[in-house]
N, C-alpha and C positions, 0 to 999 in steps of 0.2 A: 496412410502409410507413413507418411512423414514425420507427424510428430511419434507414433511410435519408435521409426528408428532413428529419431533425432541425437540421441544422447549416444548409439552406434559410430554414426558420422562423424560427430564431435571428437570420439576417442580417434577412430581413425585418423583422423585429421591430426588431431595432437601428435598419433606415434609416428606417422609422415613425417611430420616437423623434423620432429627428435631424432629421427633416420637419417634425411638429408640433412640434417645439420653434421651430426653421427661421419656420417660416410661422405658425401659430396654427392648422391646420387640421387636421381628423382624416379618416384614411383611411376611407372607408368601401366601396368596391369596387374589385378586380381585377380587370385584366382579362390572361386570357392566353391565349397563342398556340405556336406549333410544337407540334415530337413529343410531348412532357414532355404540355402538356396534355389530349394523349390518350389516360394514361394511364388504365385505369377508373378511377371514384371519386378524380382527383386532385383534380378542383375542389372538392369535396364534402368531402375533409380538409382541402384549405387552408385552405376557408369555413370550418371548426369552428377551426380551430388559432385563426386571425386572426382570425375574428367577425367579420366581415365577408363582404360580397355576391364572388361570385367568379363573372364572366363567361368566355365560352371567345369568342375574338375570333380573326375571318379579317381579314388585314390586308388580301387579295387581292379581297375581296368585291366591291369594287370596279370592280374593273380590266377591261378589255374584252380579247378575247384577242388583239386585234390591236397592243395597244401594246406587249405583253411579248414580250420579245427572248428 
């Protein structure tokens, strides 16, 4: 799994940078959604890579099923 999402990480990492430099503020959780993070154990490597909290987010939770077309 690693080196596939190696070059993932890497961008992460870079747009971190750029943020807190950006804002003064540090990342400390993700949140993510679709297929990707349903892969087993992907939040649980991002969280180690990043050190940081990695939540798995339905955007749809929401929604009632009558509004969705």
């Amino acid at each position: 799994m690693e080196s596939t999402l190696q070059s993932l990480i890497s961008e992460i990492r870079r747009w971190e940078i750029g943020f807190r430099v950006k804002h003064g503020v540090t990342i400390n959780d993700y949140h993510i959604c679709g297929g990707t993070s349903n892969i087993n154990n992907f939040s649980n490597f991002i969280s180690t890579k990043l050190n940081a909290n990695v939540v798995s987010f339905n955007p749809f939770h929401t929604c009632k099923d009558d509004q969705i077309d």
